[in-house]
C-alpha positions as CSV (number, residue, x, y, z in Angstrom):
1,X,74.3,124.3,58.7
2,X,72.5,122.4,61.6
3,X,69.3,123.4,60.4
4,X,69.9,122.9,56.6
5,X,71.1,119.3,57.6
6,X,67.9,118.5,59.6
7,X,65.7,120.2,56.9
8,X,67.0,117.8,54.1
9,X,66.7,115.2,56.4
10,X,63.1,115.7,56.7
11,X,62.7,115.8,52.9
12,X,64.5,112.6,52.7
13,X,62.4,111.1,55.6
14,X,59.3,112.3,53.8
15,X,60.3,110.8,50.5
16,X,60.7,107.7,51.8
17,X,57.6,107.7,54.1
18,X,55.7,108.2,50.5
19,X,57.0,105.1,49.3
20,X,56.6,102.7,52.2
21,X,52.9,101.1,53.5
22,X,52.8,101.7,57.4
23,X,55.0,104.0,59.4
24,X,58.3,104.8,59.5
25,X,61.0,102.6,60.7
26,X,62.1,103.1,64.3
27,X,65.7,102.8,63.0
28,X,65.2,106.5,61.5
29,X,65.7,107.3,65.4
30,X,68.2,105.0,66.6
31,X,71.9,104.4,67.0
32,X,73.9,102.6,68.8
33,X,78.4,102.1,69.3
34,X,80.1,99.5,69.2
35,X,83.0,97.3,68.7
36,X,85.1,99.3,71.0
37,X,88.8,98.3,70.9
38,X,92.5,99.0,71.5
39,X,94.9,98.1,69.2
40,X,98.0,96.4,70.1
41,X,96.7,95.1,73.2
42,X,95.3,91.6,74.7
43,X,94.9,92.0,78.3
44,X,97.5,94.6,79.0
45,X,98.5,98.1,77.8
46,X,101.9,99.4,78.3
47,X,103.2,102.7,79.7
48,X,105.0,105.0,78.2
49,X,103.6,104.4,74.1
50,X,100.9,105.0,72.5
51,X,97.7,103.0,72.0
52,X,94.6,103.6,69.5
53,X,91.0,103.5,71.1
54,X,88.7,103.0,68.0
55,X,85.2,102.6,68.2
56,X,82.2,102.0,64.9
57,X,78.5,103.0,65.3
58,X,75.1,102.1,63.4
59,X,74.2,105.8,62.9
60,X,70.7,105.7,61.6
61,X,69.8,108.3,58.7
62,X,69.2,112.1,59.9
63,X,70.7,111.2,63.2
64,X,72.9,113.7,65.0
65,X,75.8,112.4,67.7
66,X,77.5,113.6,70.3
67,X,80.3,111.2,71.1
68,X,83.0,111.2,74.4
69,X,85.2,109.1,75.1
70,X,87.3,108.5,78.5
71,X,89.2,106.5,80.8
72,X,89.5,105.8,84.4
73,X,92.5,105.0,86.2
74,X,90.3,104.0,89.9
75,X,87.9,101.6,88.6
76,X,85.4,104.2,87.1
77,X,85.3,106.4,90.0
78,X,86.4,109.1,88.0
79,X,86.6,109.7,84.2
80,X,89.1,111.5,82.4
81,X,88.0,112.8,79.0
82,X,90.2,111.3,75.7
83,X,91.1,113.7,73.3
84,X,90.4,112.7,69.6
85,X,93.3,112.5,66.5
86,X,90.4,112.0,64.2
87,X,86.5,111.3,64.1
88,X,86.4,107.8,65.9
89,X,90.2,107.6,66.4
90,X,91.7,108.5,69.7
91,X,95.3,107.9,71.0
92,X,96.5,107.6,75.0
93,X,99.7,107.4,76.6
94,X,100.2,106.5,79.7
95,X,102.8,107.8,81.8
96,X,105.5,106.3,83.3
97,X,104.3,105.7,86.8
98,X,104.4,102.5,89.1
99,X,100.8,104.0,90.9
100,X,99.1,103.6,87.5
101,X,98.1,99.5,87.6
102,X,94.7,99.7,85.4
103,X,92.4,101.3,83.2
104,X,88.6,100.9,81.5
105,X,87.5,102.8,78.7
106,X,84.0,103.9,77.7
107,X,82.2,105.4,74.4
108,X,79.0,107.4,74.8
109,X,77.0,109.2,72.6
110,X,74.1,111.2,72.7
111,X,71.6,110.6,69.5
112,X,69.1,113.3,68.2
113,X,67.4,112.4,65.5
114,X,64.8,114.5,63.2
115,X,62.0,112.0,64.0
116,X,61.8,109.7,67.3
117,X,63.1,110.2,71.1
118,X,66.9,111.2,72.2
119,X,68.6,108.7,73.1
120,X,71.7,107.8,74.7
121,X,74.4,104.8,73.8
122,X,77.9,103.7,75.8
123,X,80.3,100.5,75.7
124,X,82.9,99.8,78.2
125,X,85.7,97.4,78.2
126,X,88.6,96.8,80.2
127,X,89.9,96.6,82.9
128,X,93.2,96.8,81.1
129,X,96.4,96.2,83.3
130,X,99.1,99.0,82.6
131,X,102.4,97.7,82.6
132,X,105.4,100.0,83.6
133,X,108.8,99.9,82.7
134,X,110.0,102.0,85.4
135,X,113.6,102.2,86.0
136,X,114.5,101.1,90.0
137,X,115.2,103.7,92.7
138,X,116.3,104.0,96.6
139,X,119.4,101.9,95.6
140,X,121.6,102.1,98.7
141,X,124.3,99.6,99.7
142,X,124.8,98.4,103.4
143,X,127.9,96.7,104.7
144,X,127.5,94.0,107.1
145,X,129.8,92.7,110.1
146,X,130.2,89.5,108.4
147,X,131.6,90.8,105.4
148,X,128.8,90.7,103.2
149,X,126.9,93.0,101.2
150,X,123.6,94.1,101.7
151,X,121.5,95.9,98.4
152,X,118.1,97.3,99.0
153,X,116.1,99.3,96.2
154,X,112.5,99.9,94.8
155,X,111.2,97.7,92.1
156,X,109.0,99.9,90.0
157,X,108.2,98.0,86.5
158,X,106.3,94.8,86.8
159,X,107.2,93.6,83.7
160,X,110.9,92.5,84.3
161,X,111.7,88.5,84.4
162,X,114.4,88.7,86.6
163,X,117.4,91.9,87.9
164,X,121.0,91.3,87.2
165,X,123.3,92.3,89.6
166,X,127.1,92.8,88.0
167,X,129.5,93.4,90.9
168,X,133.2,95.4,89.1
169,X,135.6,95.0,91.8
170,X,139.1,94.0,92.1
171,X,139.1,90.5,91.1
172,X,137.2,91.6,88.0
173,X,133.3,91.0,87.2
174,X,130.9,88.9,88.5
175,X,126.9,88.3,87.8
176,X,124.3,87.7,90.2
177,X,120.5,87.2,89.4
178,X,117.4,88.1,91.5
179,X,114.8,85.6,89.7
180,X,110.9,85.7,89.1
181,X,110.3,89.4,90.0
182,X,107.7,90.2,87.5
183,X,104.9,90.1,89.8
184,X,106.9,91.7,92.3
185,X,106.6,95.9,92.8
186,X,108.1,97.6,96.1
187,X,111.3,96.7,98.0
188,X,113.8,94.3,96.9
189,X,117.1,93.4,98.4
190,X,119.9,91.1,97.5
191,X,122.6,90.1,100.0
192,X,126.3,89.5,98.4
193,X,127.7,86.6,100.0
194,X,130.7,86.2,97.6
195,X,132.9,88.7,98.9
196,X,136.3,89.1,100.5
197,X,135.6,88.3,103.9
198,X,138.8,89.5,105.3
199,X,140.5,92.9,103.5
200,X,138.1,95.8,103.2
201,X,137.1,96.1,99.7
202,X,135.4,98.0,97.1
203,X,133.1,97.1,94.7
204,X,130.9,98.5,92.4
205,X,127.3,97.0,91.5
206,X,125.4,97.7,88.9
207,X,121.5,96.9,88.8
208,X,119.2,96.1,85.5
209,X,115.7,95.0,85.5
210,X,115.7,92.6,82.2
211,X,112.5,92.9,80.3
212,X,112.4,90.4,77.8
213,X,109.0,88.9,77.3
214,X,107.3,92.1,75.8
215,X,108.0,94.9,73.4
216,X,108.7,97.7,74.6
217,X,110.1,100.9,72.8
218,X,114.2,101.4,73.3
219,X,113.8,104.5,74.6
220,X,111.5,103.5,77.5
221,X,113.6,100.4,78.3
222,X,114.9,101.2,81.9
223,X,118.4,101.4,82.4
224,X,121.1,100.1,84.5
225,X,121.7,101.8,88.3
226,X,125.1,101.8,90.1
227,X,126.5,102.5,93.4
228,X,129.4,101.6,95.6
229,X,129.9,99.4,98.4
230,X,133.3,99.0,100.8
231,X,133.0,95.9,102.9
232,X,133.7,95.6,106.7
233,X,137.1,93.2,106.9
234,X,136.7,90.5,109.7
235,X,139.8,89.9,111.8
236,X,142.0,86.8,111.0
237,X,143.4,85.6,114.8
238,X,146.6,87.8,114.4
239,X,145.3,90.6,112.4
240,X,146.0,93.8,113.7
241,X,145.4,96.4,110.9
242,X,141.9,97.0,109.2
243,X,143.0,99.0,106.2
244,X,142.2,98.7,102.7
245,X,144.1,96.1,101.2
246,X,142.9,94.8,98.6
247,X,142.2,98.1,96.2
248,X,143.4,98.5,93.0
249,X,146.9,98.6,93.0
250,X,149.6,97.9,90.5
251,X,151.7,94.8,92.6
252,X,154.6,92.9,91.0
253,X,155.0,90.9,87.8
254,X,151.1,89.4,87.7
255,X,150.2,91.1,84.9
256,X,146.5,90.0,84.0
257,X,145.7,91.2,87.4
258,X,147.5,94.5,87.3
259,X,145.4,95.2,84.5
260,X,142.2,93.7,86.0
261,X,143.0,96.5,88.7
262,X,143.4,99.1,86.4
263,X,140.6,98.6,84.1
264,X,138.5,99.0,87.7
265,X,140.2,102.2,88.5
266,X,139.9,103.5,85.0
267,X,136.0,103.3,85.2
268,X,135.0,104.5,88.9
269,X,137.2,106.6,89.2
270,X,135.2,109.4,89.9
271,X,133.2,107.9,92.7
272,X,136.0,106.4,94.4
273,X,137.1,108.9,96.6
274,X,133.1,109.4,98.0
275,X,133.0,106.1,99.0
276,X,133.3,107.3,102.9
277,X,131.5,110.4,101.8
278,X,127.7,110.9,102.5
279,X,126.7,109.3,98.8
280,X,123.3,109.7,96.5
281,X,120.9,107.2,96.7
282,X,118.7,108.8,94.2
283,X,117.6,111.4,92.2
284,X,113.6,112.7,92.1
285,X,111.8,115.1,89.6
286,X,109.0,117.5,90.8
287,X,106.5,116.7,88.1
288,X,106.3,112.8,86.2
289,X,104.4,114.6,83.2
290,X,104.4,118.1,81.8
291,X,101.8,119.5,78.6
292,X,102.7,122.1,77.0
293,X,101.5,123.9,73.6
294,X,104.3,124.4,71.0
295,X,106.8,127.3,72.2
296,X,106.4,127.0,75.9
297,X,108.3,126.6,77.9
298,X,108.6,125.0,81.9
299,X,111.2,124.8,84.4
300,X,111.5,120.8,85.9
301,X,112.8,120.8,89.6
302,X,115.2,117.9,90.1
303,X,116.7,117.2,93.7
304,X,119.4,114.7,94.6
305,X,118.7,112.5,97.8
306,X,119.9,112.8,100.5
307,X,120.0,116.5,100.1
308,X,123.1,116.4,102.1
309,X,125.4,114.0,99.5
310,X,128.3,114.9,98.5
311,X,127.8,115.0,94.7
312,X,125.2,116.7,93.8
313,X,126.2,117.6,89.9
314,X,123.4,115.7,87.3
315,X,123.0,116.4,83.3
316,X,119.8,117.0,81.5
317,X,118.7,115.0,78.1
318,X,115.8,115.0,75.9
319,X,114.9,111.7,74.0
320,X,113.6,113.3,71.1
321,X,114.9,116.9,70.4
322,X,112.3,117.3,67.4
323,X,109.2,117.2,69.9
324,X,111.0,118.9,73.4
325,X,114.8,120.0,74.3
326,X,115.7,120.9,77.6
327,X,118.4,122.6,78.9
328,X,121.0,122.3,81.8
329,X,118.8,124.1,84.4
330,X,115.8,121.7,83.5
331,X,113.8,124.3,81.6
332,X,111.6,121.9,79.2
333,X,110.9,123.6,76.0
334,X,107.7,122.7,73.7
335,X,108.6,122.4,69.6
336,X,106.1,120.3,68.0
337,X,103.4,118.0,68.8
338,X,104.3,114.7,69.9
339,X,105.5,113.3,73.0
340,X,109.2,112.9,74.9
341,X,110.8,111.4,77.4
342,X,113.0,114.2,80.2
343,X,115.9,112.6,82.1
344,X,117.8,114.2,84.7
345,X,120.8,111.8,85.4
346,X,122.9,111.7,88.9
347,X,126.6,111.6,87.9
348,X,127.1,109.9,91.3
349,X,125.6,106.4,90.7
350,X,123.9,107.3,87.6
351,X,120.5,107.3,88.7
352,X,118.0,108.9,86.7
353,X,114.6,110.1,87.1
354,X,112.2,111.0,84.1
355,X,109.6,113.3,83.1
356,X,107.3,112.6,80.3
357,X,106.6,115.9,78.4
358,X,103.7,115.8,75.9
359,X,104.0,118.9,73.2
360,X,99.9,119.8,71.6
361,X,99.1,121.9,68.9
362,X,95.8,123.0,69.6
363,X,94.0,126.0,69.0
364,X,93.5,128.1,72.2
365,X,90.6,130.7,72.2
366,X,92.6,134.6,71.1
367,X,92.2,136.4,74.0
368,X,92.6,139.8,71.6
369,X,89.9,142.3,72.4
370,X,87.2,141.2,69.2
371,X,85.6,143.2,67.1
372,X,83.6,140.3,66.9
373,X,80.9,138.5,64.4
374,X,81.9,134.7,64.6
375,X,80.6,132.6,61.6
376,X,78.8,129.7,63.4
377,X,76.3,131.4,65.8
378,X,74.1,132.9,63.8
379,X,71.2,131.0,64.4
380,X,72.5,129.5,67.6
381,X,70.0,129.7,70.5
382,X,72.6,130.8,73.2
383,X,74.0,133.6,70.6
384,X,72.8,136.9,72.6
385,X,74.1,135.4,75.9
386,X,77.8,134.3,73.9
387,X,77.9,138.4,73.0
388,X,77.4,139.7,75.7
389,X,80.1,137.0,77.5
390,X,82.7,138.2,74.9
391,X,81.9,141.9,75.8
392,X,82.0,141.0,79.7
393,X,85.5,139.4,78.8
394,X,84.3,135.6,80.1
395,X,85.2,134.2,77.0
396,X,86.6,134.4,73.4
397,X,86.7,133.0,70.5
398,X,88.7,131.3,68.0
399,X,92.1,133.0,65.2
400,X,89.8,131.2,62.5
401,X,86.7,133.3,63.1
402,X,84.6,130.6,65.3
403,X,83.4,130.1,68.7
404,X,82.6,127.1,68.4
405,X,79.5,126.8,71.0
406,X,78.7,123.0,70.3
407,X,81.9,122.2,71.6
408,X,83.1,120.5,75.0
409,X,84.4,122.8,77.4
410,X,86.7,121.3,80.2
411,X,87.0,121.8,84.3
412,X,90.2,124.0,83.5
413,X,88.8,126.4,81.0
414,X,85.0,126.6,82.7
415,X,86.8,127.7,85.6
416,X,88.8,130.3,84.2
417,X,85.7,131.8,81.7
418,X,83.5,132.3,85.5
419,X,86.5,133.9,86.9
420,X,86.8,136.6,83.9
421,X,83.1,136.9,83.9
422,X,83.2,137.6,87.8
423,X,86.5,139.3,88.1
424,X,87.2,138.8,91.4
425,X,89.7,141.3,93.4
426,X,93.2,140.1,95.2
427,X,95.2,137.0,94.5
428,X,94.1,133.4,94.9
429,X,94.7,130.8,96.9
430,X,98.3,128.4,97.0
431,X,96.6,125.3,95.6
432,X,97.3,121.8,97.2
433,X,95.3,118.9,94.5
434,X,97.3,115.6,93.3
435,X,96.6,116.2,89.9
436,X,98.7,120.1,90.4
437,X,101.0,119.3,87.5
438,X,98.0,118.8,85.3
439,X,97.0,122.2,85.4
440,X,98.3,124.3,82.5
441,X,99.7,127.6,83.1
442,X,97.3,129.8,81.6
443,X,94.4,128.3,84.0
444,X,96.4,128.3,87.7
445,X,95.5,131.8,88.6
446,X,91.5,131.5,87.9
447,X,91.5,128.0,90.1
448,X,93.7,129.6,92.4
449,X,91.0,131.9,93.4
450,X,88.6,129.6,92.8
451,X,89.4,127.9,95.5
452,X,89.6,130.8,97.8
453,X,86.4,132.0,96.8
454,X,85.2,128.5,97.8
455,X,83.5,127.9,94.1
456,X,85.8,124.7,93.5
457,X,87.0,122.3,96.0
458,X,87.9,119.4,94.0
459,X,87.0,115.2,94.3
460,X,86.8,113.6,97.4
461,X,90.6,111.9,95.8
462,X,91.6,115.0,96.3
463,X,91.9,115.4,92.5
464,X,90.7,118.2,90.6
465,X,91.0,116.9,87.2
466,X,91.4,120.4,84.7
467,X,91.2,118.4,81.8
468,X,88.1,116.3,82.3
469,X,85.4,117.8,80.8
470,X,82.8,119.1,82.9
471,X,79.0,118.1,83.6
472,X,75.5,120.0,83.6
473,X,75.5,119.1,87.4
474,X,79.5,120.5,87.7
475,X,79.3,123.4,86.2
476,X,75.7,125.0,87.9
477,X,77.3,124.1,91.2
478,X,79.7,126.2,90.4
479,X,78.1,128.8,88.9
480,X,75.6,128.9,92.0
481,X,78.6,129.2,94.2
482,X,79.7,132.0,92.1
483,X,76.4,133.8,92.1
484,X,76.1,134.0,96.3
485,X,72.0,133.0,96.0
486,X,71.0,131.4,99.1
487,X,70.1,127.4,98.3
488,X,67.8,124.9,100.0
489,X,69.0,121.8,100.4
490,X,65.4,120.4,100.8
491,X,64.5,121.9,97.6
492,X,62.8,119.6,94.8
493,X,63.6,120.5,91.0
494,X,61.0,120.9,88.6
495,X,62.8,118.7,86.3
496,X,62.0,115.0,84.7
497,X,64.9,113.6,85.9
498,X,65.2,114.7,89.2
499,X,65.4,111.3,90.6
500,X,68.9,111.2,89.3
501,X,70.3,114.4,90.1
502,X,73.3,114.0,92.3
503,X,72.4,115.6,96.2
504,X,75.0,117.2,95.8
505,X,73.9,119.3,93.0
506,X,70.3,119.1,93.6
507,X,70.3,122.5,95.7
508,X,72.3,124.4,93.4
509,X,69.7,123.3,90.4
510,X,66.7,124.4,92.0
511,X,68.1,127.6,92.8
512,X,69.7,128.4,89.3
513,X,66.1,127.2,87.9
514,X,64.2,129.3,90.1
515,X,66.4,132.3,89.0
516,X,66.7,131.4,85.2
517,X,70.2,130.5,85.2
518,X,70.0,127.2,83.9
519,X,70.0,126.8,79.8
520,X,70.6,123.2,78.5
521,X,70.6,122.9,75.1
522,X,69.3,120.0,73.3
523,X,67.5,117.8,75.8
524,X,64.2,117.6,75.4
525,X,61.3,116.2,77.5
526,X,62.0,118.6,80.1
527,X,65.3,116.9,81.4
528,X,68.5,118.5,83.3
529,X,70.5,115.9,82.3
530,X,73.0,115.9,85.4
531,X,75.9,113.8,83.7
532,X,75.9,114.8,79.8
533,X,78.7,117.1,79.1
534,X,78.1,120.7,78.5
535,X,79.5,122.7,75.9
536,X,80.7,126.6,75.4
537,X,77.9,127.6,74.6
538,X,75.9,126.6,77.8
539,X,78.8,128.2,79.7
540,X,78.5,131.2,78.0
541,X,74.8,131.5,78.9
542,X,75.3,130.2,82.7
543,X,77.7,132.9,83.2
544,X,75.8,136.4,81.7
545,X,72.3,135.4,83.6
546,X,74.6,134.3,86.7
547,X,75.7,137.6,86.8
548,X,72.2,139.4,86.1
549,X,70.9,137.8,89.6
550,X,74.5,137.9,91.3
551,X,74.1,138.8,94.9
């Protein structure tokens, strides 16, 4: 199709050139984007919904593209690739997650047009503040000498105005305000002064972050955190018991507060008999975000702290059943594409902790043993290596008949095609990066023994970002690593562009030139290209004339 599409764009180019005095405009081999935007956003995006990148280009006539777009969460020190919904469409959620404060996006595309140089167009915009609605956690209560109450917890959303503070006790309810906390993310106390200074006495306090100058889904909108408090009774000159006097009890005729007493009893019940135990102070999940492909499954890990409390029973609950359900040992099942909030609730304070689970429905490659003739390499200049990779094992190909070798090919599934093309013996190594919980299960074993065979190491953030894809420069550094070919770190490339080949990679290039590793499809003029994005079909090719010159 490629080459019927550049052959009638020659014919067209010729017609026109017939008709027109002088030569050809340069805008036959131009483009450019623009007019990158985010909808539903000013200044700010917020956690936990989606937002719409969108993005218009001048195309010129018989001009090819190659678009990517990403996002960085550190200021463009690394780039996260941004999966499309439609041709210039593409939809983000953030997760929950008071470490995520900003973001920039960028568009770039690479332009090859029939007549004219490559060429090579991006727009950035942002920084974008994220704003999270995280719910509070690390409540704990302190009693003080004086008789006072002492609240500490962590303030994870910036977006609240203010936190009320409702105090059930005895003498009914009361409502306290922390003010002008929007700005505010960390620690946060509040120190009850209006307490019964001389009976010990039990209250119950309740903590809500009020959000009320954005909009913000219902179903992200934290929710209120409880826990219990007995205060230290000071003596009155001739006291000479400290007991518990002023708990709910039913006393003589008053009724309004016999029922005031009650009521209290009625709805803490449950935790009033902990209140000298060792009580929870909060509740953690092992992972913040899960993806998974309809019908899998994964098992979320939820601990109570301290580990040591004396309640440690919590219930599981799915926000939207229709996308993801969970059951009462955590296990997170995938049922169609969408995304949905996980909450693990403590039944001893009712804290909560949350897991965003985001279900795809995306093709995988089969990995069926092929009988194989795919229907889009044909003409393909990598076709003989991409044959002999599917013989080898390295890779696959598509259920509807494709391989697909124009297309991206990410850290995650570059690292597993080397590790079925090299086929390593033994078991990898326990991997340690930040990003773990990114890593789907199909690709943990091949990175696992990447990493012990010392071909992947990960970013200097201690990252290894499976889902970004990866770079000309990445993937022959790995590859080279792979092959065990001695490199000189001296060693100039024959290249064009060798004046902005990473260091890093500069070795690894000469070596996988020198040895005819290196295929790179569709630069011209003689250029590596060390940041453009390679696709499967340059993998493919890496991998079978790797192995011809393995060591």
């Amino acid at each position: 199709m490629g080459s019927v599409k550049k052959s009638l764009a020659l014919a067209l180019v010729y017609m026109m050139s017939m008709c027109t005095i002088g030569p050809i405009p340069h805008t036959f081999a131009t483009a450019n984007i623009y007019q990158l935007t985010i909808n539903n956003s000013s200044s700010y995006l917020i956690a936990g919904q989606p937002h719409y990148v969108s993005f218009t280009t001048d195309r010129a006539i018989s001009t090819d593209m190659d678009v990517q777009t990403d996002y960085s969460t550190d200021n463009g020190f690394t780039w996260h690739f941004l999966k499309s919904s439609n041709y210039n469409l593409y939809e983000i959620t953030f997760p929950i997650d008071p470490q995520l404060t900003s973001a920039i996006f960028r568009v770039g595309a690479s332009f090859s047009p029939v007549i004219g140089s490559d060429s090579y167009s991006e727009v950035k915009i942002g920084p974008y503040q994220i704003l999270q609605p995280g719910s509070i956690t690390d409540l704990t209560s302190m009693a003080n000498t004086d008789g006072t109450i002492l609240l500490d917890w962590t303030d994870n959303t910036n977006m609240e105005s203010y936190y009320q503070i409702t105090r059930d006790g005895p003498d009914g309810s009361k409502i306290f305000y922390v003010k002008d906390t929007m700005d505010h993310r960390g620690p946060l106390r509040f120190v009850d002064k209006d307490t019964s200074k001389y009976t010990s006495t039990i209250y119950a306090y309740s903590v809500l972050p009020v959000i009320d100058q954005f909009n913000i889904l219902d179903s992200n909108r934290p929710g209120v955190v409880s826990v219990l408090a007995k205060t230290i009774a000071q003596k009155k000159p001739l006291d000479t018991i400290d007991a518990i006097t002023n708990f709910p009890r039913i006393i003589e005729p008053d009724n309004n507060k016999v029922k005031i007493e009650l009521d209290f009893t009625k709805k803490w019940r449950m935790y009033i008999l902990d209140i000298d135990k060792v009580a929870v102070s909060s509740i953690t999940l092992n992972k913040k975000a899960i993806h998974l492909n309809q019908g899998e499954s994964e098992a979320l890990i939820a601990a109570i702290i301290p580990s040591n409390a004396a309640n440690k029973k919590m219930t599981w609950s799915s926000e939207n059943e229709g996308v993801a359900t969970v059951d009462n040992a955590g296990k997170v099942t995938g049922i169609s594409p969408g995304s949905a909030k996980i909450t693990v609730k403590a039944e001893s304070g009712e804290f909560t902790a949350v897991c965003i689970v985001t279900v795809a429905d995306i093709q995988k490659p089969t990995t069926a043993t092929p009988t194989i003739q795919f229907n889009d390499i044909d003409k393909h200049w990598a076709s003989s290596d991409i044959m002999i990779a599917v013989k080898l094992g390295a890779v696959s190909g598509y259920p509807d008949g494709t391989f697909r070798p124009d297309a991206s090919v990410t850290r995650a599934e570059f690292t597993s095609m080397l590790m079925r093309g090299l086929k390593p013996m033994g078991e990898g190594t326990r991997i340690s990066f930040k990003d773990n919980s990114d890593i789907e299960a199909w690709a943990v074993p091949s990175v696992e023994l990447a990493v012990k065979l010392g071909i992947i190491s990960g970013y200097a953030d201690g990252t290894f970002q499976p889902n970004a894809n990866i770079t000309h420069a990445e993937m022959i550094l790995m590859v080279v690593r792979a092959s065990g070919l001695p490199t000189d770190n001296a060693q100039i490339t024959g290249y064009a562009d060798d004046a902005i080949i990473p260091e890093w990679a500069k070795a690894s290039v000469s070596t996988a030139e020198k040895n005819g590793i290196i295929i790179v499809s569709g630069i011209t003029g003689n250029k590596f290209a060390p940041q453009v994005l390679s696709n499967r079909g340059e993998a493919a090719s890496a991998i079978v004339r790797m192995l011809k010159v393995k060591k």
